[in-house]
C-alpha positions, 0 to 999 in steps of 0.5 A, a space after each residue: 820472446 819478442 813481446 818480453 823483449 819489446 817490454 823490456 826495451 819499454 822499461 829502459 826507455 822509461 827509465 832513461 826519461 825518468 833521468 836527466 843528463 847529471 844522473 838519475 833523480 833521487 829521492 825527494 829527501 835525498 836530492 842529488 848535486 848539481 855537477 854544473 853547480 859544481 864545477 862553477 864554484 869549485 874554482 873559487 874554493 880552489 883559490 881560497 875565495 870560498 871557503 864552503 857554500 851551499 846552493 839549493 835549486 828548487 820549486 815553488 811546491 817545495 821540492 828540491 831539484 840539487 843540493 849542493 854542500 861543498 867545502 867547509 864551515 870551520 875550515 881549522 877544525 875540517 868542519 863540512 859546511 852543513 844545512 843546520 849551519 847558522 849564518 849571518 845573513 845581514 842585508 837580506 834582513 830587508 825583505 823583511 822590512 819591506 814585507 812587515 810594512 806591505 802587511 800593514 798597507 794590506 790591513 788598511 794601516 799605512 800606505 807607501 806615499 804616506 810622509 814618514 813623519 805621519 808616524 814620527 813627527 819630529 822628522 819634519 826637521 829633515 833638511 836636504 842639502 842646497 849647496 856644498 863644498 870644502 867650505 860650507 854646506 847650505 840647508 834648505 827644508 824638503 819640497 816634498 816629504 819622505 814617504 814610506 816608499 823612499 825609505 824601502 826603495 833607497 830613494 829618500 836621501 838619507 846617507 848610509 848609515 846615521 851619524 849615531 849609528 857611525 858612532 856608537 855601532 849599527 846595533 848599540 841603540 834602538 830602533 826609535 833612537 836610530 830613527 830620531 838621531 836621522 834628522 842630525 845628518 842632512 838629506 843628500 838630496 830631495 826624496 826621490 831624485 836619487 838611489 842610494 843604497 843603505 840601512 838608515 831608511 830601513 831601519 826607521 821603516 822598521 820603527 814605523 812598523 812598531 809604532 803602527 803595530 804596536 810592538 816591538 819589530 822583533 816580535 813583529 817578525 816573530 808573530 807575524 813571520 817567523 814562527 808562521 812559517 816555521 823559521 825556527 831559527 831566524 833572529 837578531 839574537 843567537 843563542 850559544 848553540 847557534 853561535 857554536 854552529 856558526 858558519 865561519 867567514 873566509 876568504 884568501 891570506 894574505 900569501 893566497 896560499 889558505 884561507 884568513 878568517 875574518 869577523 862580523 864587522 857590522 854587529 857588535 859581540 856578544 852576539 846573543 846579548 839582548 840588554 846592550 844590542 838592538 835590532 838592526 833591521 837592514 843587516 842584524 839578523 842570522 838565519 839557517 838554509 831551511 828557515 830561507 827556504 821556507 820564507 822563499 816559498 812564501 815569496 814563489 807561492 804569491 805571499 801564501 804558504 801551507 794555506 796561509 796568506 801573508 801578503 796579498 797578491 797586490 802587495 807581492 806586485 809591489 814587492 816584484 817590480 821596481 819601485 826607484 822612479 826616474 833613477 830606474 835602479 833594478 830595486 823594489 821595496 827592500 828587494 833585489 830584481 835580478 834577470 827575472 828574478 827578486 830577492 835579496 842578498 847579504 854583505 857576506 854572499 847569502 841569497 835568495 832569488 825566486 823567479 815568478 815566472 818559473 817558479 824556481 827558488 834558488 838558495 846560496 848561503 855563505 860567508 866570504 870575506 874576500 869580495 869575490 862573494 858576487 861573483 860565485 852568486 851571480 855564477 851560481 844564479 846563472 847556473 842555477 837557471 840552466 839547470 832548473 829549465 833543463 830539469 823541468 823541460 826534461 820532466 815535461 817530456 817524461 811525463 808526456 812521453 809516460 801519457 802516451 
């Protein structure tokens, strides 16, 4: 009786090690929810900040620790907010950029410090302020060229957006137009004294990659990216069943009693018209929290994915470490570096944040219209990282534990 009672005590002490403080681990079809991810961005839903998110926290191998689907994706039809959601996920589009031009250092076809007008000539019309104020400005040409790094680091000190982009709409013209129209606005500066953030850089990186490759960015991405990977979904050019799944932006009325919805600003609608609208490589593309997640791999597993290789690892150092010089601005070469981590996020609070260290992968997906979008990310990030380092402490013991 003693032995069977010994032995019995051994299985509930392996189970307890097989479970952590939130609750038993699931299946790996089925992970659980994050009750600390939970109660972090419940009270933006609380308040009408957030309408509906999702958050995964996951490995470099793929497995998903928590998945999170709180609120809802269509908040006067009651929708819940679902993974085959669609979602605008505007400036996270520049990983891509950045990715698509460290493919071709990796071939030997361009390189970062190469001046820009190598591919496009006509900007050595580039001219960079020298003086202003109200009553005129002064021009003077570069003392050094825009290179390929300026462009992805935010460095090269082009404003924002174009003129034509101001004007006619960031996605009414091609990328060779937007590239071109760049030498109507003066530099704001010479090419790597400042950091300013903005899509006009990246977008004529963007045709760099075209003229280099020989096709169009969007079958660039398509080829090269998207469907390597299987990113079914990812594209500048929703078609009506992905724009019925869209996910709907909120934040609070006005009364901040309920929630207003608002609109995609930056595109212009029809969003699946590929006649009349072009790619807009800083901030057009839509995608869905698979296709994110897989790209996030790619990213956690040094550029390699299901044996395939993307990026090699010198161009995935490139990509992780900051890239801005003397301003020392926490940015690479169209990624964010955060705690740690790198990545980007999007104008409406979508973000994918991998941890080279630990291998974490961290998924936020949502549309906020609110301004509070930063605020419930950088909450679930921090979250994030708790969990998963309890998570993968408390499977180290048990799996030590279960050895001895």
């Amino acid at each position: 009786m003693e032995k069977h009672t010994q032995f019995a005590s051994f299985l509930v002490l392996l189970g307890s090690l097989f479970c952590l403080p939130t609750g038993c681990l699931a299946q790996d079809n089925n992970p659980p929810a994050s009750p600390e991810v939970t109660a972090a961005l419940q009270p933006y839903l609380d308040s009408y900040k957030l309408a509906g998110v999702i958050g995964i926290i996951a490995d470099k191998t793929g497995k998903v620790y928590y998945k999170n689907l709180l609120g809802y994706a269509d908040v006067e039809a009651r929708k819940p907010i679902s993974e085959g959601n669609v979602f605008w996920v505007a400036s996270m589009s520049k990983m891509f950029v950045g990715a698509s031009i460290m493919m071709l250092v990796d071939q030997g076809k361009v390189s970062l410090d190469d001046p820009v007008t190598n591919y496009i000539p006509q900007l050595a019309k580039w001219m960079v302020i020298a003086e202003k104020d109200q009553d005129h400005v002064l021009l003077k040409p570069l003392v050094r060229p825009v290179t390929l790094r300026n462009l992805l680091s935010h460095t090269s000190g082009l404003t924002a957006l174009s003129e034509l982009q101001q004007a006619a709409g960031a996605d009414s013209t091609p990328l060779k137009v937007r590239a071109l129209s760049s030498v109507t606005g003066p530099l704001q500066w010479e090419p790597g004294d400042k950091y300013q953030y903005g899509n006009q850089g990246m977008n004529i990186a963007a045709r760099v990659v075209e003229i280099v490759s020989g096709m169009p960015y969007e079958k660039f991405l398509q080829k090269r990216f998207f469907d390597p990977l299987g990113m079914t979904e990812t594209t500048f050019w929703p078609d009506q069943a992905q724009i019925a799944r869209l996910c709907g932006a909120y934040g609070p009325n006005a009364e901040k009693n309920g929630y207003a919805r608002g609109r995609i600003e930056f595109l212009t609608p029809p969003y699946d018209d590929r006649i009349h609208r072009f790619p807009e490589a800083a901030g057009g593309l839509f995608s869905i929290t698979h296709d994110i997640f897989r790209y996030g791999l790619m990213l956690a597993n040094d550029g390699e994915l299901d044996g395939k290789r993307y990026l090699s690892h010198a161009a995935m150092d490139e990509l992780r470490k900051e890239q801005t010089g003397a301003t020392k601005v926490n940015y690479s070469l169209g990624y964010h570096l955060r705690n740690g981590m790198f990545g980007h996020d999007g104008a409406y609070g979508t973000d994918l944040s991998v941890n080279p260290t630990n291998g974490m992968v961290a998924i936020f997906m949502v549309q906020c219209t609110s301004g509070d979008q930063w605020a419930a990310r950088d909450q679930f990030l921090k979250t994030a990282a708790y969990v998963y380092q309890r998570y993968t402490v408390s499977e180290t013991v048990s799996k030590s534990t279960f050895k001895q």
